[in-house]
C-alpha positions in Angstrom: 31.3 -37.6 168.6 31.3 -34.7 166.0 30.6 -31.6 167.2 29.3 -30.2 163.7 25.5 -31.2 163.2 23.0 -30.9 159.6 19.7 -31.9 160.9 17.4 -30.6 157.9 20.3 -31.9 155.3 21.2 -28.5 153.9 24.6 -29.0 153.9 24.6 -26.0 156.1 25.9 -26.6 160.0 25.2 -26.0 163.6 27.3 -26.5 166.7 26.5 -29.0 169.0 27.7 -29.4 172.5 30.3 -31.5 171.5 31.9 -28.8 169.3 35.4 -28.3 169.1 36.9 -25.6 167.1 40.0 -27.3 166.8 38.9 -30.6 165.3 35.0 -29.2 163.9 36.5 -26.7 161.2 33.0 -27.2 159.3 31.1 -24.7 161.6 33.3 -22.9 162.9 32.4 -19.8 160.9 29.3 -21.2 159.2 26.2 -21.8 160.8 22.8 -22.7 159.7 20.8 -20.1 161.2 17.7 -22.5 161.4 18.7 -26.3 161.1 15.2 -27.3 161.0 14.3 -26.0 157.7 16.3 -27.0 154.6 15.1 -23.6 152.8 17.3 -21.5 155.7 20.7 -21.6 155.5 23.2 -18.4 154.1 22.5 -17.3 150.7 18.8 -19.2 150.6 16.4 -16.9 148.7 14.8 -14.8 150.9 11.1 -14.7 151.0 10.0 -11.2 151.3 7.8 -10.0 153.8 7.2 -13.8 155.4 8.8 -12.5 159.2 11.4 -15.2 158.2 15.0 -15.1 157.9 16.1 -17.6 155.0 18.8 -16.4 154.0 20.5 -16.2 157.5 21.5 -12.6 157.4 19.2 -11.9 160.3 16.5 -9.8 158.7 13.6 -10.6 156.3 13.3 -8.8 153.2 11.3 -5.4 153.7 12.3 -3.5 150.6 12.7 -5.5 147.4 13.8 -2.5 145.4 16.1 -1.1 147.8 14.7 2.4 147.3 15.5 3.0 151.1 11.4 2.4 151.7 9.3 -0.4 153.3 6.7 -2.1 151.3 3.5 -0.7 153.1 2.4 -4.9 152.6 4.6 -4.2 156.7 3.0 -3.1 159.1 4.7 0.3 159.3 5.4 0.1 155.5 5.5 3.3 153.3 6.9 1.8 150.2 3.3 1.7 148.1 5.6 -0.6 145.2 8.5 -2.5 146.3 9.1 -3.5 142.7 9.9 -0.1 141.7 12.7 2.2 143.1 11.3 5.4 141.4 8.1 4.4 143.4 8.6 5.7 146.8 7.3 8.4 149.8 10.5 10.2 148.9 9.9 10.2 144.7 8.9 13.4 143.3 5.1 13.0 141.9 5.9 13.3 137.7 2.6 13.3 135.6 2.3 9.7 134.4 -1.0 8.6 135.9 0.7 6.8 138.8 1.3 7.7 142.3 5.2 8.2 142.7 4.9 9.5 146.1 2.9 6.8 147.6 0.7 9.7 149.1 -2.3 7.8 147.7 -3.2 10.3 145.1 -2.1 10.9 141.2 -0.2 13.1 139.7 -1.6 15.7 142.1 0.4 19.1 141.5 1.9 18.0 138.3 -1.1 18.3 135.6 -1.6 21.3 133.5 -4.8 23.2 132.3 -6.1 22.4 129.0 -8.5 24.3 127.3 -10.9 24.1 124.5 -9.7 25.7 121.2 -13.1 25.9 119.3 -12.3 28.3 116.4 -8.5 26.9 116.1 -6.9 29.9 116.3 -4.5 28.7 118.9 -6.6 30.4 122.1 -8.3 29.0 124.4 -11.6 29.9 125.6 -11.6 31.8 129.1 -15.5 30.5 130.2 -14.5 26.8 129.8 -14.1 24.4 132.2 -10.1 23.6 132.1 -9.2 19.8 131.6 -6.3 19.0 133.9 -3.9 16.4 132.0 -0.9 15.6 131.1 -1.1 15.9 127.8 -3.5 17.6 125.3 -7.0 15.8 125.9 -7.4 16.0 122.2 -6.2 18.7 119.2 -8.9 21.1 120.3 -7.2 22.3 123.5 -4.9 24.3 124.1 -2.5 25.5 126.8 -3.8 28.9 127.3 -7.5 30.8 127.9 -6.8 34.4 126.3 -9.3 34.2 123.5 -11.9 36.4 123.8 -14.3 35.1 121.5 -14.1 31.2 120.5 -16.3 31.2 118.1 -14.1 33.7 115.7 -10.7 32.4 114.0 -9.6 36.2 113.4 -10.5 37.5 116.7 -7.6 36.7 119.3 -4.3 38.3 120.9 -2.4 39.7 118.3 -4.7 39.8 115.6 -4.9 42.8 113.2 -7.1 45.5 114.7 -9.8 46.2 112.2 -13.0 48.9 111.7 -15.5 46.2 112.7 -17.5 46.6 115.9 -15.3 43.8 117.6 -12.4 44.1 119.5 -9.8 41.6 116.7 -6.9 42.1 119.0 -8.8 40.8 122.5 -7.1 44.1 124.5 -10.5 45.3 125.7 -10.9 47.8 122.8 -13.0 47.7 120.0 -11.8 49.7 116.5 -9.2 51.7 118.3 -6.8 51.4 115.9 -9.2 51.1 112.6 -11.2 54.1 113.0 -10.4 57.3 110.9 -11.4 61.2 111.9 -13.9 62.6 109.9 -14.8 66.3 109.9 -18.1 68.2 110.5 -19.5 69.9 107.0 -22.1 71.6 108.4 -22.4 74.1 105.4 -22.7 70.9 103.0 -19.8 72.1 100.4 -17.7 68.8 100.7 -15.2 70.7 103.2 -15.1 69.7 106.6 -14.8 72.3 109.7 -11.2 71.5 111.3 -12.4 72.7 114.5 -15.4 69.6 114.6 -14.5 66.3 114.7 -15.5 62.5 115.6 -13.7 58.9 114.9 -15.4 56.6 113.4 -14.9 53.8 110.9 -16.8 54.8 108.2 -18.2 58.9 107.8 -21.1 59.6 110.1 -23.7 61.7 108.9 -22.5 65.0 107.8 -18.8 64.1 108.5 -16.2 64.7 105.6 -12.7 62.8 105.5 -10.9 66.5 105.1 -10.9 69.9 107.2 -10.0 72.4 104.4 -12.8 74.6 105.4 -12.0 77.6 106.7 -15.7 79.0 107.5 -18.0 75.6 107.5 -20.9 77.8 107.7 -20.9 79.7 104.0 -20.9 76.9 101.4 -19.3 79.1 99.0 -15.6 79.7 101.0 -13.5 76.8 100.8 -10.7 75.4 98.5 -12.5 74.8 95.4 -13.8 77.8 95.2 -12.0 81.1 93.0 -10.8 84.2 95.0 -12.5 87.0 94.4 -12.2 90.7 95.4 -13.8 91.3 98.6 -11.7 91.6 101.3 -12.2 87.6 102.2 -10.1 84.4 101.9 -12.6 82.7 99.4 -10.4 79.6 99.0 -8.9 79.6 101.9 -5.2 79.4 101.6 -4.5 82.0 104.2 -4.0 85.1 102.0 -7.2 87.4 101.5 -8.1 88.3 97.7 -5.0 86.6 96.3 -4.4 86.5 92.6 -8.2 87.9 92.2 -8.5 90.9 90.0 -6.9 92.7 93.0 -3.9 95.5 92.1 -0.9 96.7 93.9 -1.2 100.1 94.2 1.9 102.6 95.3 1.4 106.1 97.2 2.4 109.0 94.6 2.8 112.0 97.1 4.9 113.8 94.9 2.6 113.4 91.7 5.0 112.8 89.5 2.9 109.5 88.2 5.2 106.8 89.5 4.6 105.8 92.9 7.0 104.9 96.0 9.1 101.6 95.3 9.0 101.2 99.3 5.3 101.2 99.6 2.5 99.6 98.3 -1.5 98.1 99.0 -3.6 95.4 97.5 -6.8 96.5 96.7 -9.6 95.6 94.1 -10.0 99.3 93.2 -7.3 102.4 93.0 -7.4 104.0 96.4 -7.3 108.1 96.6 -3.5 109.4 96.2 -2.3 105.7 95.3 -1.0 104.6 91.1 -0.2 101.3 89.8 3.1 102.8 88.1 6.1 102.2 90.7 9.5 103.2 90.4 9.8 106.4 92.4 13.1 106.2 94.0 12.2 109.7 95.7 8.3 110.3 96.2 9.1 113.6 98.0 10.6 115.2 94.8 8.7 115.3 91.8 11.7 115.4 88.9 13.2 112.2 90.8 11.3 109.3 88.7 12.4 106.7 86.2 11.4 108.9 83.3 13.8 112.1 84.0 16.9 113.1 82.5 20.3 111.8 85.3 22.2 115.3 85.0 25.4 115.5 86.9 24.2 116.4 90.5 25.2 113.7 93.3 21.1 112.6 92.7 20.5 109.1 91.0 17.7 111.1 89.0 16.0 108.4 86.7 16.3 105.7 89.7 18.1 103.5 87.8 20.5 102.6 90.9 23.2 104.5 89.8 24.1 108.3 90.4 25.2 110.3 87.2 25.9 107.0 85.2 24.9 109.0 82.0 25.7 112.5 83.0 29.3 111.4 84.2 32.3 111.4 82.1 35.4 108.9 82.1 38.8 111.4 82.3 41.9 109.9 82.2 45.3 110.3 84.0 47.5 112.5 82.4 50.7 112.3 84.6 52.9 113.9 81.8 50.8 116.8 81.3 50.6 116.0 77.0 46.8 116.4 77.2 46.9 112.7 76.6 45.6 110.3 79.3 46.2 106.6 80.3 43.7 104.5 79.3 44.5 101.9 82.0 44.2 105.1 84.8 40.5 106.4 84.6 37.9 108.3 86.7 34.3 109.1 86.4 32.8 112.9 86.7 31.3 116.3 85.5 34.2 117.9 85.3 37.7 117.4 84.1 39.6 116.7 87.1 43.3 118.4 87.6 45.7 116.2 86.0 43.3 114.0 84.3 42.5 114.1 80.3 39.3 114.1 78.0 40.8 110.8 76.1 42.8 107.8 76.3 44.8 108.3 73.6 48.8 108.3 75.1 50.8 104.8 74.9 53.2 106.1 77.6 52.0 108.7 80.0 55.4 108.8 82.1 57.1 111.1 79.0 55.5 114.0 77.1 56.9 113.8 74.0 55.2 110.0 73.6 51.8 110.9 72.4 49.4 110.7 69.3 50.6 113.0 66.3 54.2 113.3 68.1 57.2 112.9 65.6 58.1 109.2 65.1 61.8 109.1 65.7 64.2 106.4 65.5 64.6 105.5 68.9 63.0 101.8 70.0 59.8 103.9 71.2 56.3 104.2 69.7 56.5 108.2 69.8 52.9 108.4 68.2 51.4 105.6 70.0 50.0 104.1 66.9 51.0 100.8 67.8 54.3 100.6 65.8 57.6 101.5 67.0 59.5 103.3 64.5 57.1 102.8 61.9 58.5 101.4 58.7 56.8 103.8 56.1 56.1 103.3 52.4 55.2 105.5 49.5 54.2 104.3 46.0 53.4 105.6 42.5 52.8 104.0 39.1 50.5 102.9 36.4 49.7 100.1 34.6 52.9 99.7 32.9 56.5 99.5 34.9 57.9 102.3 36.9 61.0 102.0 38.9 63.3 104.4 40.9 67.0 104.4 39.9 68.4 106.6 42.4 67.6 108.8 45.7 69.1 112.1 47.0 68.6 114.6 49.5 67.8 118.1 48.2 67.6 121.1 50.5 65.7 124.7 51.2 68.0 128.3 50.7 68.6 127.8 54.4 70.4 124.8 54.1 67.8 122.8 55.9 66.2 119.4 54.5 63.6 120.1 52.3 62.8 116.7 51.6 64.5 113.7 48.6 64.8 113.8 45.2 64.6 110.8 42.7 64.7 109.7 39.4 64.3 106.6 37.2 62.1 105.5 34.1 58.2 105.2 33.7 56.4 102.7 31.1 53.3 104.1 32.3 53.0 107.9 31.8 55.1 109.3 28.6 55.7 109.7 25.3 56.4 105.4 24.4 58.8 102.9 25.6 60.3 104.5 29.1 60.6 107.7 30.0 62.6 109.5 32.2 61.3 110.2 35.9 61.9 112.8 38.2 60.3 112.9 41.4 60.1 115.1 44.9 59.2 113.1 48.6 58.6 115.1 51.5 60.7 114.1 54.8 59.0 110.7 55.7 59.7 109.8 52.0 55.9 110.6 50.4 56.3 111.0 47.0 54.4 114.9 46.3 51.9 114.5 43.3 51.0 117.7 42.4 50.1 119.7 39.0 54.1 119.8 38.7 55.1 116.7 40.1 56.3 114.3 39.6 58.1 115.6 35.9 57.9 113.0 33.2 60.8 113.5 29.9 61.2 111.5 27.0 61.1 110.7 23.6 59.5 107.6 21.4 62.1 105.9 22.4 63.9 104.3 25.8 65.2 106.8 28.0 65.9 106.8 31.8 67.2 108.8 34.8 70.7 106.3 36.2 71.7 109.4 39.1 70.3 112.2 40.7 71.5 115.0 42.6 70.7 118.4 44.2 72.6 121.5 43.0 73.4 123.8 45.9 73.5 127.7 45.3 71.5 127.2 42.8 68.8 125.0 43.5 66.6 122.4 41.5 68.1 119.5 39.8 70.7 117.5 38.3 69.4 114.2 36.2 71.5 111.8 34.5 71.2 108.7 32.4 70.4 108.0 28.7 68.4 108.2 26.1 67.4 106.3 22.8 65.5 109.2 21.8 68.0 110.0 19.4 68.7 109.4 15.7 71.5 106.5 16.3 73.0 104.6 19.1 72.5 105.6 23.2 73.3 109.0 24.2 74.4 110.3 27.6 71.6 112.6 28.8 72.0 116.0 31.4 68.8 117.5 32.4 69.2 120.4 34.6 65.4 121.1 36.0 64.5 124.2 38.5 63.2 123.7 41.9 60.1 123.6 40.2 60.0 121.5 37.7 60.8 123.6 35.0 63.5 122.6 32.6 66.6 124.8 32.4 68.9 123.0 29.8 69.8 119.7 28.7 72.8 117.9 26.9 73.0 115.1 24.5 76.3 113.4 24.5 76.6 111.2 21.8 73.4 112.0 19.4 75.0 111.5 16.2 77.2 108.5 16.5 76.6 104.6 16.1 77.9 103.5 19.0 77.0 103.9 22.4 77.4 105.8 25.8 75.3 104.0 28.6 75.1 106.5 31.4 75.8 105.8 35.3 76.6 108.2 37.6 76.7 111.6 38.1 78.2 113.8 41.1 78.5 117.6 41.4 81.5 119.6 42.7 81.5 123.7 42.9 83.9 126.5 42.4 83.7 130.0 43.1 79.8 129.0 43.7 79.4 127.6 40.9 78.0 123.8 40.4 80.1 121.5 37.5 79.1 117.7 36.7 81.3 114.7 36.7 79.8 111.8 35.0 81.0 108.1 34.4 79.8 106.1 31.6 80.5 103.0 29.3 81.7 103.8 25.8 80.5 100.4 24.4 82.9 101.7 21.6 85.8 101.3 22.9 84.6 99.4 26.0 86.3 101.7 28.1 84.9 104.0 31.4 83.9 106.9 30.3 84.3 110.4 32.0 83.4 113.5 31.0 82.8 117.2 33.6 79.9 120.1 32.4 80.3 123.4 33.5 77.1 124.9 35.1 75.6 125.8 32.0 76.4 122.2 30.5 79.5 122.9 28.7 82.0 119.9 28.3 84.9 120.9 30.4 87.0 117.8 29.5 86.1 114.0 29.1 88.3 110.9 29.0 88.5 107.3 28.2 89.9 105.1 30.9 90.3 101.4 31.3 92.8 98.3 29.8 93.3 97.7 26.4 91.6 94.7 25.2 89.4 94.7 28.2 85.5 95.5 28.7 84.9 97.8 32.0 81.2 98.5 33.0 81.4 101.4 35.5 78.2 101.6 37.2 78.8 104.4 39.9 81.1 107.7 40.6 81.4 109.3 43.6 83.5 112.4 44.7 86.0 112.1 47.3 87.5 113.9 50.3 91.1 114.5 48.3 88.7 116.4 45.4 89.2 113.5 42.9 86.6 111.1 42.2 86.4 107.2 43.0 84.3 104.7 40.5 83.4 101.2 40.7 82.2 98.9 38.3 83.4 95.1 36.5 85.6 94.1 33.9 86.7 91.3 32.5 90.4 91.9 33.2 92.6 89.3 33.8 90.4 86.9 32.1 88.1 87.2 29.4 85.8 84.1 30.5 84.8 86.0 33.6 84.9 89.2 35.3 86.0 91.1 38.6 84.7 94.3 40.2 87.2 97.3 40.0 87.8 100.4 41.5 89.4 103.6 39.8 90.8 106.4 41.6 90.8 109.8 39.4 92.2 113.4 40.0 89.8 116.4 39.7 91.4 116.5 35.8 89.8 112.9 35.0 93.2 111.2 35.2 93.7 108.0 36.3 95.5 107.8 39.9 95.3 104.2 40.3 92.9 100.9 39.9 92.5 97.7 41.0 90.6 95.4 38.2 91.5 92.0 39.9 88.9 92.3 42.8 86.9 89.1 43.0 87.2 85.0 42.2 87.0 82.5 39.4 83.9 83.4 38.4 81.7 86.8 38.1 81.8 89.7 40.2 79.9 93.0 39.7 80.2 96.0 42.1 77.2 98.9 41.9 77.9 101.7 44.2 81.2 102.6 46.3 81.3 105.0 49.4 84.1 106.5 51.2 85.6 105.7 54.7 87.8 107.4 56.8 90.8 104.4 56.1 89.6 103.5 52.7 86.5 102.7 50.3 84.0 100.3 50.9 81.4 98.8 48.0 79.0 96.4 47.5 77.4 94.2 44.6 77.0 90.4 43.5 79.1 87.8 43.6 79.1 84.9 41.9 82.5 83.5 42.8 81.6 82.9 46.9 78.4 81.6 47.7 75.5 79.7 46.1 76.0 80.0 42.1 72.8 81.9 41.5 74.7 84.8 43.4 74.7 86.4 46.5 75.2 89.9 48.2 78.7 90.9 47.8 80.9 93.9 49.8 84.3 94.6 49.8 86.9 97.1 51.7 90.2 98.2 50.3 92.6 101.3 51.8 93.3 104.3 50.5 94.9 103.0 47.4 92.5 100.5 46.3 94.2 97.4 48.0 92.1 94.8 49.4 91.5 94.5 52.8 88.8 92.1 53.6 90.7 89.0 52.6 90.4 85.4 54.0 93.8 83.2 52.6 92.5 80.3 54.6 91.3 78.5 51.7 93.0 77.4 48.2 92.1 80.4 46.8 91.9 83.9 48.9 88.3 85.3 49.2 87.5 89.0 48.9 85.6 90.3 50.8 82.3 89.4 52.6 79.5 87.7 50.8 75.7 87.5 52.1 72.5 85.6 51.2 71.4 82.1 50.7 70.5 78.8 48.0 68.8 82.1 45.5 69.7 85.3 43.4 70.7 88.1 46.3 72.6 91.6 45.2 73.5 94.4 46.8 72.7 97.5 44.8 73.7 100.5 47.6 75.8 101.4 50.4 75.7 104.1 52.9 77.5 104.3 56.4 76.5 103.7 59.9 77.5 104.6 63.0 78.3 101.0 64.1 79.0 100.0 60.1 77.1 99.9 57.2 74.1 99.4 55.8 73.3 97.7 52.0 70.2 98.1 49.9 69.2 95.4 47.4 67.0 92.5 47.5 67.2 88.7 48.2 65.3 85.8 46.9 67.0 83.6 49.5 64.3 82.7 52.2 66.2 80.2 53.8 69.4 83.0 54.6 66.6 86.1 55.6 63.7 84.4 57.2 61.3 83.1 53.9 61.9 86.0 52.2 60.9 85.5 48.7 62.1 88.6 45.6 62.0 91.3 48.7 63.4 94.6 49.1 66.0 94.6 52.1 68.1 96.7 54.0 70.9 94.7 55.5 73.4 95.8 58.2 76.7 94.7 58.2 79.6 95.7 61.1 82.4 97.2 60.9 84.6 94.1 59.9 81.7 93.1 57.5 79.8 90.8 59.9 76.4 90.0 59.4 74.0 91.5 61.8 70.9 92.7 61.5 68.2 93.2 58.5 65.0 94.2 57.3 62.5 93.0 54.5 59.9 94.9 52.5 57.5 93.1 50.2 54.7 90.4 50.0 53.6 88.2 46.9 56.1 90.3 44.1 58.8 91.3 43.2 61.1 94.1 44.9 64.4 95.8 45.6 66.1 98.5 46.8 68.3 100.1 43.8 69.3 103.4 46.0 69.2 104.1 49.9 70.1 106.7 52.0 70.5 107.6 55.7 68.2 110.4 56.6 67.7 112.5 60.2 66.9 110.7 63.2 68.6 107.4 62.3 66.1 106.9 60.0 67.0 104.6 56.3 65.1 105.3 53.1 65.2 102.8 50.1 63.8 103.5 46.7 63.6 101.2 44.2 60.6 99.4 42.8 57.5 96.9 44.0 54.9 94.6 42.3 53.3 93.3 45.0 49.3 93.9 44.7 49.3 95.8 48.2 51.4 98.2 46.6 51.4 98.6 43.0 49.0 99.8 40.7 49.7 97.6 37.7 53.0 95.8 36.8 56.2 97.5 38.7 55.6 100.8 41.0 57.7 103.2 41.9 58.8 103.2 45.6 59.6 104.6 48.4 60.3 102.8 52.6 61.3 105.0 55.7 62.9 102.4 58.0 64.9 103.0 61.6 68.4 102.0 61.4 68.2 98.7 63.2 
C-alpha cells in the first residue's frame, strides 16, 4: 500500500498513513497543501485576495505590486491600487490628478496658484481668484499676482516709470521718478526764484524749468538783462555793475595825476580825490610817477620796476690800471667806481701795455686790441699806369735814431713819358708820406728807373741809383744825390754819349774821414762784363773796372759792402757753358779788384741770383732756379764760406745740387734776403698754390733756417699780381717788403707801388 496519495489528480502529493520515507520518496518533501482542489498545489497561480492559499506557500496574495502595502479590497488594507507600486500610503502625493498616498484626496499640497494674466504682460492680477493646477489652466495665467493694474500691458514690476498719473513700475508710487522741478516766477520775466520750488511732470502755473533769478520780484533783474550802473547785480552773475559803464578809479593823495597801483574802486562816476590814471609806484611823493625823469638816487623814480636803469652807468674792470676796462667784467652806477673804467675797450686787462692805441709789437700779442695780432700792415701808391718799388732802405734823424724807409723804383703814372724814376719816404710802420714834396718824381721822355737806394750818413738825404734812356744814345748809369728834402743836389750820367750800354744795379756807400763815396755794380752790355765804378761825395769817378771772363756774359744784379771793407756781388753768367747759365759771386777789394769768384754755382740748366748778404762764416743769396725743381722755376738760396765755396751741397744724386730750392708745379723767385735770428728770411713771390697754401702771383716772405730748411711763410695779395723785389728787417722783429701789387683792393689802376709791415714769424 503506497503511502504517497493525489486525490484531486494534480500530480501534487500527500502523505497517507501508510507513508514511508524510505520507500514514498514522491512526498517526502512535496506536498499538496490541499489535495482536494486540483487548482492548489506549489506554484498554482495564486488568486489574490480569495482567503485561499493556491499556490501552497501558506498565505494568499495581499499585495499584488509588492509595494510593501495591503490592497484596502482587505479588510485592514491600505494599499488604495495594488496594481501600482508608486500607488501606496507611503508614496509621496506628486501633482498628476491621482491620489499617490491613498489618503483619499488628490494632489493635495502639491498644486500651484495660477493666476489670470489679462493684459499679457506676464503679471498676474492680485484681486483674482487663484486656480490651483498643475499646470497653466490656459495661456492667460500666470505664476505670480504682482500686477497692479491688469487691464494695462505697460503698467507692471519693472516697467519704466513715466510722468503719467499712474504708478508704471507697481512700487506704490506714482511719477516719482518722471517728474521734473520747476521754479516759481512770481515777477513773470521767464526766470524762476531758486529759493521756490514744486515737482511736477509738466510746469504748474507760474513755474519755470530754471532758477536764474536772483530777485523773482523785479522783472527787470535777471540773466537776460544788461548791467547797468547802479550799485545792483542786474543780470545776476554775482558781481554788481560788471562791465557796465562802471570805472576803476585809483586814490591820487599825492596829486601828481597818477593814482596808487595798490589801490583802486569801481564806481559809475569819479569819486572825490580818486583818477582813472594808475601807475603811482609812490602816492606819498609827488615826483615819483611814471612820467618823471629816473636820476641816479636808490628811488625807482618813473616806476618802471627798475631803480636807476637809465641814470646808471655800466663801468668796467680795469685790473691793470690802463684806463681800459674788461668788457666781460662790468658794474652798474653813478659814479665811476675805484678800479673800474668808463669803456670796454682793453683785449687783456691782466697787462698795461695791452690796450687800444698801444704800440703793436712783434710779439704773438694783440698790443692794440684791434683784433689782430701783429697786424700785417700795407701801404700803397700809384696811378693809372704801373708803379713798382725796386729797392727799400732805412734812413735815419741827426741823432742816429730811425727816422723812417726810403725807396725808389719807376712810375708810368706820374712823369715826364715812359717811366720815371721814383723816390719815396714811409714813416716807421712803412706808410708811404705824400706830401707837397713827396714822393719826388725824375725823368726824362724816355725810360728811366731807380735799381738801389740808400741813406747817406753825416750828410743826410739820398743816394739813387739805376738808369736812364733819357739820354741821346744807348742806357746810362744814373747817380742822383737828393737832400733830406727832396731837393736835388747833383747827379751823374755815366755813359750819355756812347752806343752801348750800362744797365745799372746796385749801389752801396762807404765813408772816409766823414765823407760818403759810392760803389756801384753794373752790366757793360759792351763788353758783357760786371761793371764797377766808386764816386766821391760830390760824384766824381774815383776809379771804375771791368770784371768778368772773356767770352762770357755776367749780369750782376746786386753789390753789397762787406765786413773786410771790400765789396761782394752776385749775379749769373753763362760761364762754363754758353747754352745756360749759373749764379756767381765776386769778391772785390776796396780798389775794385777782383779777390776771387765762383761762376759755376748752379745745374744743367739756368740759375739767376738777385741779392747776396753777409754771414758771420760766409755769404748767403737767393734767386731762381731753374735747374732743381719744377721747370717753370722755383725759389733758389745758396751758402758758400768766406771764399765763395759752396756749402749747401747734396752729392746724393747723379749730379750734386746747390743749394736749397723752394716753391711748387709754377713760376716762384726769390728777389731779397735779410738775416734772422733763427735764419733767414726771402722776399719774392710764388705762383705755386699747391707748395704755399693756393697762393696764386702773391707777394711772400719766406723763412728759411739756419741749414736752409723750410719753415714758415707769409702771403700778401688777392686776385693780381705781386711780389716783393726788396725787404728789410726793421725794430721790434718786425719785416717790411716793397715791391708792387695789382690787386683791385690795393691798386689804383694797373701796378701800385707797395709797401707790407709783417712780424717775423
Amino acid at each position: 500500500m503506497s503511502g504517497c496519495e493525489d486525490i484531486d489528480g494534480d500530480q501534487y502529493f500527500v502523505q497517507n498513513q501508510y507513508f514511508n520515507p524510505k520507500i514514498d520518496l514522491q512526498c517526502v518533501e512535496v506536498q499538496d497543501c490541499n489535495d482536494k482542489d486540483p487548482n492548489t498545489y506549489p506554484g498554482a497561480n495564486e488568486i489574490p485576495y480569495d482567503s485561499l492559499d493556491q499556490d501552497c506557500n501558506g498565505l494568499d496574495l495581499v499585495d499584488v505590486d509588492r509595494d510593501g502595502a495591503t490592497s484596502d479590497l482587505i479588510q485592514g488594507g491600505t494599499d488604495c491600487d495594488d496594481n501600482n507600486s508608486v500607488i501606496n500610503p507611503s508614496a509621496q502625493e506628486i501633482c498628476n490628478g491621482g491620489d499617490e498616498n491613498c489618503n483619499g484626496k488628490i494632489d493635495e499640497g502639491v498644486t500651484i496658484n495660477y493666476y489670470i494674466d489679462a493684459d499679457q504682460d506676464l503679471f498676474g492680477n492680485p484681486d483674482a481668484i487663484p486656480e490651483q493646477a498643475c499646470i497653466p489652466p490656459n495661456s492667460l495665467y500666470v505664476t505670480n499676482n504682482l500686477d497692479c493694474n491688469d487691464t494695462n500691458k505697460a503698467v507692471f514690476p519693472g516697467a519704466s516709470e513715466t510722468c503719467d498719473n499712474l504708478d508704471n513700475d507697481c512700487d506704490g508710487e506714482i511719477d516719482e521718478d518722471g517728474k521734473n522741478t520747476y521754479y516759481l516766477d512770481a515777477d513773470r520775466d521767464n526766470y524762476g526764484s531758486p529759493y521756490s520750488s514744486a515737482t511736477a511732470c509738466a510746469s504748474p502755473m507760474g513755474y519755470v524749468y530754471n532758477s536764474e533769478d536772483c530777485d523773482d520780484n523785479n522783472p527787470y533783474i535777471n540773466p537776460s538783462i544788461g548791467e547797468t550802473c547802479n550799485g545792483i547785480d542786474d543780470n545776476c552773475n554775482g558781481v554788481i555793475d560788471d562791465g557796465a559803464a562802471s570805472y576803476q578809479y585809483y586814490p591820487d593823495k599825492d596829486l601828481d595825476l597818477y593814482g596808487d597801483i595798490y589801490n583802486s574802486i569801481l564806481a559809475c562816476t569819479q569819486p572825490y580825490g580818486y583818477i582813472q590814471a594808475s601807475g603811482d609806484c609812490n602816492d606819498d611823493n609827488p615826483i615819483i610817477n611814471p612820467s618823471a625823469q629816473e636820476v641816479c638816487d636808490q628811488v625807482d623814480n618813473d616806476c618802471d620796476g627798475m631803480i636807476d636803469e637809465v641814470a646808471t652807468t655800466s663801468f668796467y674792470r680795469d685790473e691793470d690800471g690802463d684806463n681800459y676796462g674788461d668788457p666781460y667784467n662790468a658794474t652798474a652806477g653813478c659814479t665811476v667806481p675805484d678800479g673800474y673804467a668808463e669803456n670796454a675797450h682793453d683785449c687783456n686787462d691782466k697787462d698795461s701795455s695791452i690796450h687800444p692805441g698801444a704800440e703793436e709789437i712783434c710779439d704773438r700779442l694783440d698790443n692794440d686790441c684791434n683784433g689782430i695780432i701783429d697786424d700785417p700792415h700795407s701801404s700803397t701808391y700809384g696811378g693809372e699806369s704801373s708803379d713798382s718799388a725796386e729797392a727799400l732802405a732805412p734812413y735815419y734823424k741827426a741823432d742816429g735814431s730811425l727816422a723812417g724807409y726810403v725807396g725808389t723804383g719807376y712810375t708810368k703814372s706820374y712823369g715826364s713819358g715812359g717811366k720815371d724814376v721814383i723816390l719815396f719816404t714811409t714813416d716807421l710802420d712803412g706808410n708811404i708820406i705824400q706830401n707837397n714834396n713827396w714822393p719826388i718824381v725824375i725823368g726824362g721822355l724816355y725810360d728811366d728807373y731807380g735799381m738801389s737806394v740808400a741813406h747817406v750818413p753825416n750828410e743826410g738825404g739820398f743816394m739813387v741809383f739805376g738808369g736812364t734812356r733819357s739820354v741821346e744814345v744807348g742806357e746810362a748809369l744814373w747817380f742822383i744825390r737828393i737832400n733830406e728834402d727832396g731837393l736835388l743836389l747833383w747827379e751823374k750820367k755815366i755813359n750819355e754819349t756812347q752806343a752801348y750800354n750800362y744797365i745799372g744795379r746796385g749801389v752801396v756807400i762807404t765813408e772816409k774821414n766823414g765823407k760818403p763815396a759810392y760803389i756801384a755794380t753794373a752790366l757793360n752790355t759792351h763788353s758783357s762784363d760786371t761793371y764797377v765804378i766808386k764816386l766821391d761825395h760830390n760824384g766824381d769817378i774815383v776809379w771804375t773796372n771791368n770784371l768778368g771772363l772773356s767770352d762770357c756774359q755776367e749780369n750782376p744784379e746786386a753789390i753789397l759792402a762787406t765786413s773786410d771793407g771790400g765789396f761782394i756781388i752776385a749775379g749769373d753768367t753763362n760761364y762754363p757753358d754758353k747754352s745756360y747759365r749759373n749764379g756767381f759771386l765776386m769778391k772785390i777789394d776796396s780798389t775794385g779788384t777782383l779777390v776771387w769768384a765762383n761762376y759755376a754755382l748752379g745745374g744743367r740748366n739756368n740759375e739767376e741770383l738777385y741779392d747776396v748778404i753777409e754771414i758771420a762764416d760766409g755769404f748767403v743769396a737767393v734767386g731762381r732756379t731753374y735747374s732743381y725743381g719744377p721747370e717753370d722755376g722755383n725759389i733758389w738760396a745758396i751758402k758758400t764760406d768766406k771764399n765763395g765755396n759752396a756749402l749747401w751741397i747734396d752729392e746724393t744724386g747723379d749730379l750734386p745740387v746747390y743749394g736749397k730750392f723752394y716753391g711748387g708745379n709754377n713760376f716762384d723767385n726769390g728777389k731779397a734776403v735779410v738775416k734772422t735770428v733763427s735764419g733767414f728770411m726771402i722776399f719774392g713771390k710764388t705762383n705755386s698754390g699747391d707748395a704755399f697754401d693756393g697762393a696764386y702771383s702773391d707777394a711772400l716772405m719766406l723763412n728759411i733756417g739756419s741749414l736752409g730748411e723750410q719753415n714758415n711763410y707769409f702771403l700778401f695779395g688777392e686776385s693780381g699780381e705781386e711780389c716783393f723785389n726788396s725787404g728789410l728787417l726793421g725794430p721790434s722783429n718786425y719785416l717790411f717788403g716793397a715791391g708792387y701789387t695789382d690787386s683791385r683792393n690795393y691798386s689804383n689802376g694797373d701796378l701800385d707801388i707797395v709797401i707790407v709791415k709783417a712780424c717775423n714769424f
